[in-house]
PATI-175815 format. One line per field, with one value per residue: x, y, z of N, C-alpha, C in turn; residue in three letters; chain. Coordinates in Angstrom, 2 decimals. Layout:
// residues N
nc1	(X:...)
nc2	(Y:...)
nc3	(Z:...)
cac1	(X:...)
cac2	(Y:...)
cac3	(Z:...)
cc1	(X:...)
cc2	(Y:...)
cc3	(Z:...)
residu	(Ala:...)
chaine	(A:...)
END
This chain:
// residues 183
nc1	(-21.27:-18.73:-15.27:-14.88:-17.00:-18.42:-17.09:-17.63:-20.41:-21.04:-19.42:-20.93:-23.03:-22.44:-21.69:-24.37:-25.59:-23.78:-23.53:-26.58:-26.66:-24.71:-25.99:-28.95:-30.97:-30.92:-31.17:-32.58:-36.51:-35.78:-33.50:-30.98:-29.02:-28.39:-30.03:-28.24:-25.97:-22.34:-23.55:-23.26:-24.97:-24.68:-25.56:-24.94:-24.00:-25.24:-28.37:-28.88:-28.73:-30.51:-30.16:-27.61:-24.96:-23.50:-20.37:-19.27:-16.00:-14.62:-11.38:-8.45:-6.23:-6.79:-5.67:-5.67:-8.63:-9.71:-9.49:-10.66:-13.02:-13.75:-13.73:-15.25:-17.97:-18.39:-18.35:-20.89:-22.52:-23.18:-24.27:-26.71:-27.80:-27.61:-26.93:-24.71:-21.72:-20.12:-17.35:-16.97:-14.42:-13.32:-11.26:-9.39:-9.48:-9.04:-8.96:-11.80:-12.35:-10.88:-10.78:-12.65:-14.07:-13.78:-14.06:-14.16:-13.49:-14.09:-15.18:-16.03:-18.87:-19.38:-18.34:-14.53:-13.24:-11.75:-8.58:-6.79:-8.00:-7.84:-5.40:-3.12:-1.74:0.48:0.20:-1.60:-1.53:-0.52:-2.87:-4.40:-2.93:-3.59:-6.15:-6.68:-5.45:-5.78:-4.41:-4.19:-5.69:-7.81:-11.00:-13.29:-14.90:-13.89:-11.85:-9.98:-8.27:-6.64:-5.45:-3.08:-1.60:0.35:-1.26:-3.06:-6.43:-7.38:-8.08:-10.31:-9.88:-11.29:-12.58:-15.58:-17.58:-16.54:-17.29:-20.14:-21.19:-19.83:-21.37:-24.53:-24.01:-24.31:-26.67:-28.41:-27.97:-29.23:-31.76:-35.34:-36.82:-37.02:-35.14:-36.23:-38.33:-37.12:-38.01)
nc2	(5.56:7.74:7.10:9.32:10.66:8.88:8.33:11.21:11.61:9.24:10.25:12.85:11.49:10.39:12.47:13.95:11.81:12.09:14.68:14.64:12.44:14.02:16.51:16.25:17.78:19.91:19.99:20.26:19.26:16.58:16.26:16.41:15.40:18.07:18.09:18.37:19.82:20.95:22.69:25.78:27.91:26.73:26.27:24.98:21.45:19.94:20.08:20.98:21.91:25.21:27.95:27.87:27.11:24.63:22.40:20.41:18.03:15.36:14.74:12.71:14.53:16.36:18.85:20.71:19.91:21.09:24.01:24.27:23.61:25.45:27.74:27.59:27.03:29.58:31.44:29.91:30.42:32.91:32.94:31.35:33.42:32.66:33.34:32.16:29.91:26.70:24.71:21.21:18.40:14.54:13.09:10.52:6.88:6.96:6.38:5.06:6.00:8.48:11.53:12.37:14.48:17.36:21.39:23.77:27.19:30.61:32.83:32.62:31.64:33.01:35.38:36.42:33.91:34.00:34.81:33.76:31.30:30.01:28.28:29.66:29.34:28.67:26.60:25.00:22.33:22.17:23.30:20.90:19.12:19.95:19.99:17.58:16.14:14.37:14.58:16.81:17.78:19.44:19.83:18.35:20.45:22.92:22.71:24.59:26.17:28.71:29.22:31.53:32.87:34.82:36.79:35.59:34.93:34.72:31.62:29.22:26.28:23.38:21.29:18.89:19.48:21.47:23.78:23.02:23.79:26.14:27.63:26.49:27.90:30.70:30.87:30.69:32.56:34.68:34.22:33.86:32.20:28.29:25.69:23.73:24.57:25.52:25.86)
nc3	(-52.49:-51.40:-49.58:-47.97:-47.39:-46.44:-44.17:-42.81:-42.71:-41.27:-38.55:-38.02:-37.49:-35.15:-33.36:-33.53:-31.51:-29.57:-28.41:-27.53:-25.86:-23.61:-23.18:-22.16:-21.26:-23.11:-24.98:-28.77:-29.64:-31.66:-32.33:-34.60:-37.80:-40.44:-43.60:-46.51:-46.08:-46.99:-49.14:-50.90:-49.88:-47.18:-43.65:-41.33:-39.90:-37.88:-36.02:-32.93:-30.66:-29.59:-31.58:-32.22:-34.49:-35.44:-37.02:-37.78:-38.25:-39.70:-39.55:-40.37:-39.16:-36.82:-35.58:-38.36:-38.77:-36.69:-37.05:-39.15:-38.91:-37.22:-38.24:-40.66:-39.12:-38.08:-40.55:-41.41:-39.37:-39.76:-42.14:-41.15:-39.04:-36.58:-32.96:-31.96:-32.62:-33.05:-33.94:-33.95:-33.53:-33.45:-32.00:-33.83:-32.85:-30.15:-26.81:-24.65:-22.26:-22.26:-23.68:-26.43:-28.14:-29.27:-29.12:-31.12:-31.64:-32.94:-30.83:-27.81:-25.73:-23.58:-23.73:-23.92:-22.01:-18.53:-18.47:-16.63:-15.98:-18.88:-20.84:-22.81:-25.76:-28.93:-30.22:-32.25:-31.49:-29.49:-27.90:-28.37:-26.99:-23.93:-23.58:-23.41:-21.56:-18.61:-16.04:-15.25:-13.26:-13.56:-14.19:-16.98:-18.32:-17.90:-19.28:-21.52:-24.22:-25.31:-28.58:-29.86:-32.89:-34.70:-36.94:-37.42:-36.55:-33.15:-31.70:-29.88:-28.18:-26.81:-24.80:-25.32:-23.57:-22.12:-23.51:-23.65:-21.74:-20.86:-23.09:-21.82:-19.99:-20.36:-22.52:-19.82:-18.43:-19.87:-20.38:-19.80:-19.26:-18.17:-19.33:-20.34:-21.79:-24.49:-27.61)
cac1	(-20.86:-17.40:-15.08:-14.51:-18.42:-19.24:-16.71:-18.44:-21.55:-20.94:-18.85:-21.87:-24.64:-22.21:-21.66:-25.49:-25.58:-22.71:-24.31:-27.91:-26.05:-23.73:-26.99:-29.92:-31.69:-30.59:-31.41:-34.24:-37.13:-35.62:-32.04:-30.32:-27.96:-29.37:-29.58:-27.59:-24.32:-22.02:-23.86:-22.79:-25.69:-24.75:-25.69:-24.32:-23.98:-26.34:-29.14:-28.86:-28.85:-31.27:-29.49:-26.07:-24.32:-22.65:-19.97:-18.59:-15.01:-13.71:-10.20:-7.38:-5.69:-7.17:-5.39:-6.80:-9.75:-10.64:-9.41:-11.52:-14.56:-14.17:-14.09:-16.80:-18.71:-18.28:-19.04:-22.27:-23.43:-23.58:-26.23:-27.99:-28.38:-27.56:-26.32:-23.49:-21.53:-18.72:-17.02:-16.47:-13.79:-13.52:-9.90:-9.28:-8.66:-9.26:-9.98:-13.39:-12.41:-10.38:-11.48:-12.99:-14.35:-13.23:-14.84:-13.29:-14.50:-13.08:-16.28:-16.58:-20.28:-19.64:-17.08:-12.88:-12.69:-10.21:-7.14:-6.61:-8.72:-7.46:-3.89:-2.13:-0.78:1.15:0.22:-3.04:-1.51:-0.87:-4.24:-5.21:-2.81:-4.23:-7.53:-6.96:-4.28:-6.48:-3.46:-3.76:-6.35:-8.67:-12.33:-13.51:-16.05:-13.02:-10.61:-10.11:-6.89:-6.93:-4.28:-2.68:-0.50:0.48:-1.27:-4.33:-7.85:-7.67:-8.73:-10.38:-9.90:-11.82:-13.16:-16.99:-17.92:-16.24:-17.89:-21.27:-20.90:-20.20:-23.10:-25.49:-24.51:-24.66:-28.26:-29.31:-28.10:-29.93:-33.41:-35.87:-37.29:-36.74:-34.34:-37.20:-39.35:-36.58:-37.39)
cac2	(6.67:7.58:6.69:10.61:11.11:7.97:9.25:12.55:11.05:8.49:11.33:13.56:10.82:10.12:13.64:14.18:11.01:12.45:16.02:14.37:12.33:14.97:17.98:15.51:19.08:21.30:19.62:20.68:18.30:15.82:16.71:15.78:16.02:18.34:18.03:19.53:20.52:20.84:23.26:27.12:28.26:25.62:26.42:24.01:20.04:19.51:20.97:20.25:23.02:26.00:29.49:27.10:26.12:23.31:22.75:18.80:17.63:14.02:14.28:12.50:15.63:17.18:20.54:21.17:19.73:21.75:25.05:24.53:23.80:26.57:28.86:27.49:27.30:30.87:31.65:29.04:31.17:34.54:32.79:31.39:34.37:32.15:33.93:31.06:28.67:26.06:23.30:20.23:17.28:13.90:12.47:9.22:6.03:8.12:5.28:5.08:6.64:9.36:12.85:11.92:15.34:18.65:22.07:25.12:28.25:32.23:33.57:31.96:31.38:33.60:36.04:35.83:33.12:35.07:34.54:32.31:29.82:29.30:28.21:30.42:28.31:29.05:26.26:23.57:21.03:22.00:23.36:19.93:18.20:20.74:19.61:15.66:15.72:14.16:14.62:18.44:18.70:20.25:19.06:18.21:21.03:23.92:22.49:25.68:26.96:30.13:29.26:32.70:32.89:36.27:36.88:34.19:35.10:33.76:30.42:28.86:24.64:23.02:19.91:19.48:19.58:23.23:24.28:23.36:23.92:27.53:28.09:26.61:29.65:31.84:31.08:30.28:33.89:35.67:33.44:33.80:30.67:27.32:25.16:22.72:25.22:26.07:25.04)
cac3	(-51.66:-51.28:-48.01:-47.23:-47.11:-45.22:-42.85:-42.39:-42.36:-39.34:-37.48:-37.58:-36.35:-33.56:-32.81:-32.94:-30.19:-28.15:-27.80:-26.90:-24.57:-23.11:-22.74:-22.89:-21.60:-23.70:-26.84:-29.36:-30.06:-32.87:-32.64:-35.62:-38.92:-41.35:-45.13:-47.46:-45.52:-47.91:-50.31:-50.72:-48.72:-45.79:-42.41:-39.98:-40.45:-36.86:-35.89:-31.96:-29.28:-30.16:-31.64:-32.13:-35.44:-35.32:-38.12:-37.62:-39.33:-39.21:-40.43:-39.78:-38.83:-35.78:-35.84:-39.52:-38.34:-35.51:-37.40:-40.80:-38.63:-36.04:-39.32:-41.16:-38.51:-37.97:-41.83:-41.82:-38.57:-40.28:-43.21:-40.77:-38.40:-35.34:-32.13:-31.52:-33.42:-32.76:-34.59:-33.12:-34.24:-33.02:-31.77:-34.06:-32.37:-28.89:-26.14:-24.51:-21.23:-22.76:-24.63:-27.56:-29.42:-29.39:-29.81:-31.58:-31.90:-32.72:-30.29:-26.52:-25.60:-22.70:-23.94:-23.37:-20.59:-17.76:-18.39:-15.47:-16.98:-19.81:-21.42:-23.88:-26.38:-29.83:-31.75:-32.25:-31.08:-27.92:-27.33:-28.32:-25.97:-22.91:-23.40:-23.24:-20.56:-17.53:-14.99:-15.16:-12.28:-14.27:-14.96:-18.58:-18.39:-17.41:-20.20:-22.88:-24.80:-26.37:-29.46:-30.09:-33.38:-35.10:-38.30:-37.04:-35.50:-32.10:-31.67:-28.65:-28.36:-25.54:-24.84:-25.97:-21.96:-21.94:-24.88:-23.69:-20.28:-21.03:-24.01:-21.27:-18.53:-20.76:-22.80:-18.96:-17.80:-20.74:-20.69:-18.21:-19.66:-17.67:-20.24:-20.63:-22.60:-25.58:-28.42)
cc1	(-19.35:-16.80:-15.33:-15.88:-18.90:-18.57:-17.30:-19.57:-21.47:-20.38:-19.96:-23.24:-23.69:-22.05:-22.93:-25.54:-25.04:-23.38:-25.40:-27.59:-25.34:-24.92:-28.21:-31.14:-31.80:-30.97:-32.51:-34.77:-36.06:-34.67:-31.95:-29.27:-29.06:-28.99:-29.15:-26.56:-24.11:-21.95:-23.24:-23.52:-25.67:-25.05:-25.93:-24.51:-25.24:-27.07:-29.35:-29.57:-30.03:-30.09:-27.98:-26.13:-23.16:-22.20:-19.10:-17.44:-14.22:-12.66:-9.10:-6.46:-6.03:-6.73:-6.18:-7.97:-10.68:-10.40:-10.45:-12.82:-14.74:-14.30:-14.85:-17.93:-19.55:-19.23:-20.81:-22.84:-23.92:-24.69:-26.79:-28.88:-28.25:-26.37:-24.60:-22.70:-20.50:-18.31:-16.14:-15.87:-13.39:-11.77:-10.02:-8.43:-8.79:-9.77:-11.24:-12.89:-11.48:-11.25:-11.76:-13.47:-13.98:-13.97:-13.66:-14.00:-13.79:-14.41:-16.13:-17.93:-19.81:-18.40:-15.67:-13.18:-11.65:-9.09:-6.53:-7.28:-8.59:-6.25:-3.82:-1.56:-0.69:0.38:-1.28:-2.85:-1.19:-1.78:-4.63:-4.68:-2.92:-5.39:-7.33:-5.94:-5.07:-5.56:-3.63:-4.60:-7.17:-10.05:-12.26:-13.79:-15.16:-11.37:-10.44:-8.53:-7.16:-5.18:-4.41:-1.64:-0.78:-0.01:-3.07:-4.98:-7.61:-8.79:-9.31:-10.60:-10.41:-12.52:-14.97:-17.60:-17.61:-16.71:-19.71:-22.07:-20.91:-21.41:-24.34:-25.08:-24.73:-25.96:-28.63:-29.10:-29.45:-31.57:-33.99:-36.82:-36.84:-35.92:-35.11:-38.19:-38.65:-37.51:-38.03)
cc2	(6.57:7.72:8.03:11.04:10.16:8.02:10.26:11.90:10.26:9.68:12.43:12.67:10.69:11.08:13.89:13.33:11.51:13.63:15.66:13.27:13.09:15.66:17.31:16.69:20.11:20.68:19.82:19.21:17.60:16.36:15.72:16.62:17.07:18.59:18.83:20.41:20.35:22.34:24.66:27.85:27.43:26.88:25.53:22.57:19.41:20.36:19.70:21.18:24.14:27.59:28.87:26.81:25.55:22.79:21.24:18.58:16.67:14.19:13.52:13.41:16.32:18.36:20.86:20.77:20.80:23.35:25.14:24.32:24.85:27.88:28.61:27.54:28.88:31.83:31.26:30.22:32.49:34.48:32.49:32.38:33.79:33.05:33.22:29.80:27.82:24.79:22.04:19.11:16.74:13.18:11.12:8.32:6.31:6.57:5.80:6.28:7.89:10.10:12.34:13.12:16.44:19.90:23.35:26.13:29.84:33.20:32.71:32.30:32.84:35.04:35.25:35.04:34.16:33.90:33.86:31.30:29.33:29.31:28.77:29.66:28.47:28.24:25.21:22.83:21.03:22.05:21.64:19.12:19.06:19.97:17.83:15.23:15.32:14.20:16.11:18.64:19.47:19.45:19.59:19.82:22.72:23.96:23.62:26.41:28.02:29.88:31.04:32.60:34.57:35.75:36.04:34.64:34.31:32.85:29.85:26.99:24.57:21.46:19.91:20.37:20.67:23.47:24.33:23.35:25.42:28.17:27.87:27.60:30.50:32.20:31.32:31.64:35.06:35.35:33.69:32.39:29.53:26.74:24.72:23.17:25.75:25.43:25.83)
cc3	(-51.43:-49.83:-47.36:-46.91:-46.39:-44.10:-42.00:-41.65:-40.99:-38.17:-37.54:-36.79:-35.12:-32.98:-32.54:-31.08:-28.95:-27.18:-27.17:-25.71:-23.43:-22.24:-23.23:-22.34:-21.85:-25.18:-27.32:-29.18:-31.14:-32.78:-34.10:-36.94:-39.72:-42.83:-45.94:-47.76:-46.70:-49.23:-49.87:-50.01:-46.98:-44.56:-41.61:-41.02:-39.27:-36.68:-34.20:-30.69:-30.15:-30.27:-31.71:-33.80:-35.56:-36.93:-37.41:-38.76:-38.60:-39.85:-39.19:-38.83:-38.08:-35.83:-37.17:-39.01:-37.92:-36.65:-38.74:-39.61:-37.40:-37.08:-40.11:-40.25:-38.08:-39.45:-42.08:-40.58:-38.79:-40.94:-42.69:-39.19:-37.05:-34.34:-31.76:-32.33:-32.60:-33.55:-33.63:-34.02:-33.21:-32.95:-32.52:-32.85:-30.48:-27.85:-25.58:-23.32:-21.22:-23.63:-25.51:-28.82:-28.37:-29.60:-30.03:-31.99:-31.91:-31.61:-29.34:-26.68:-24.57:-22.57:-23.68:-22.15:-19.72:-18.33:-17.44:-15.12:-18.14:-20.47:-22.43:-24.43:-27.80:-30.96:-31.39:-31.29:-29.73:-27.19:-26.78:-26.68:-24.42:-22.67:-23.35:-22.04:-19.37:-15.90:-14.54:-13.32:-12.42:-14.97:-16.42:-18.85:-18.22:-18.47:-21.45:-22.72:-25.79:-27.58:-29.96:-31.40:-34.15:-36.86:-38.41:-36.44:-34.68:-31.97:-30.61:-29.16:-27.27:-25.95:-24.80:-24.63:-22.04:-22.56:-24.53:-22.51:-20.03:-21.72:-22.74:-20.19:-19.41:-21.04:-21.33:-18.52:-18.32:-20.80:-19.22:-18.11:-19.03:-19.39:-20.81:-21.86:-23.83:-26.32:-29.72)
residu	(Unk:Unk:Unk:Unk:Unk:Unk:Unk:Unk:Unk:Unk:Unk:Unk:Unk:Unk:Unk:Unk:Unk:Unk:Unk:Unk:Unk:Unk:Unk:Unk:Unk:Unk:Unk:Unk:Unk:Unk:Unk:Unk:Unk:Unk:Unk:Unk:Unk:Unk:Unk:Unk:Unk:Unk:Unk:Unk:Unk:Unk:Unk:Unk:Unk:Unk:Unk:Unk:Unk:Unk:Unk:Unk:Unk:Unk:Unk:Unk:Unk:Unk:Unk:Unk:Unk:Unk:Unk:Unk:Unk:Unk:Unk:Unk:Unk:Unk:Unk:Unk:Unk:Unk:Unk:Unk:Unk:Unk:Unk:Unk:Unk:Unk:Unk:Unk:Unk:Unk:Unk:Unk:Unk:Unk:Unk:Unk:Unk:Unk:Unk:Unk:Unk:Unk:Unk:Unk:Unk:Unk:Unk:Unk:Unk:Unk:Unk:Unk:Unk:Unk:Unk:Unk:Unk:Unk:Unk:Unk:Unk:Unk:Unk:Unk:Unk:Unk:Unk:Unk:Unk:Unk:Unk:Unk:Unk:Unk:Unk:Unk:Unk:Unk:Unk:Unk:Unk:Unk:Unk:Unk:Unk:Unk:Unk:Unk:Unk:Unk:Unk:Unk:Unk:Unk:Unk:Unk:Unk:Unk:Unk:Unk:Unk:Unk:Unk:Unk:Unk:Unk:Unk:Unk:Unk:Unk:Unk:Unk:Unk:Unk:Unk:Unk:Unk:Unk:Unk:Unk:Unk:Unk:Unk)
chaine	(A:A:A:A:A:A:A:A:A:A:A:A:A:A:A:A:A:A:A:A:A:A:A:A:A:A:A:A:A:A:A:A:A:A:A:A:A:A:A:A:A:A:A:A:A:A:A:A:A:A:A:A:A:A:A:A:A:A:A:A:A:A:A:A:A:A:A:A:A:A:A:A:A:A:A:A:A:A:A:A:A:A:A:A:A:A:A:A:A:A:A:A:A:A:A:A:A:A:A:A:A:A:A:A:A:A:A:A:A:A:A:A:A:A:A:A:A:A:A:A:A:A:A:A:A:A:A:A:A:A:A:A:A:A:A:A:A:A:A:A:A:A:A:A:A:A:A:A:A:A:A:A:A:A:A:A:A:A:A:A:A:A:A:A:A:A:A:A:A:A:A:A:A:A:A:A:A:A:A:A:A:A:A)
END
């Protein structure tokens, strides 16, 4: 197996872990990776939340990162007919008690965030450094940058916690279903 796939590979079981740690009741039966990412029919790399595709990218490079998997994600959610997608990438090197993954996405779970929740910001990398700044005063779960550039589908960066913090008000607005009974 080659390093760039046993990369992937580990950065999606720990992403499964993180999410079933993170929303341990929001998760289907048997969370997990699912086979076959990759191919031209892909739809998603996890199969975690219900009506979610999830589009995982370990690179070195966090800005590319987050932007190739907030647009595949997007692409993989059209074949598989899912209401919601988001791509999530994992900060290398990231200490324990610091941000560690990321979610990106051109669709909020819950529409545009207001505008006085979330930072305006030009380029990736600031998004990124928005969302990991723990001085701001701002819980994990409230962390989201709308990157704006001309010429570029608006981007939304957030920290996973915002990402699935919003998806659960939203499913929970629209369901009359207790959480417990997805699946």
């Amino acid at each position: 197996m080659n390093s760039a796939k046993a990369k992937g590979d580990r950065g999606e079981r720990e992403a499964v872990a993180m999410l079933c740690q993170l929303a341990p009741d929001l998760v289907l039966p048997n969370a997990r990776r699912k086979l076959g990412a990759g191919r031209r029919d892909d739809i998603g790399d996890l199969e975690v939340f219900p009506d979610v595709t999830i589009q995982v990218k370990t690179m070195a490079n966090v800005v590319t990162a987050l932007r190739d998997a907030a647009l595949g994600a997007e692409e993989q959610a059209a074949r598989a007919r899912t209401t919601y997608q988001v791509g999530i990438a994992p900060i290398p090197r990231s200490r324990k008690t610091a941000v560690r993954w990321l979610a990106a996405t051109t669709a909020w779970p819950e529409g545009p965030p207001p505008d006085d929740e979330v930072r305006v910001v030009g380029r990736t990398q600031d998004a990124i450094i928005h969302c990991r700044s723990e001085h701001l005063g701002i819980p994990r779960f409230r962390r989201i940058a709308n990157v704006r550039r001309a010429g570029a589908a608006p981007l939304y960066i957030s920290t996973i916690e915002a990402w699935v913090f919003a998806w659960q008000h939203e499913v929970s607005a629209q369901s009359t279903l207790p959480i417990a009974a997805w699946s």
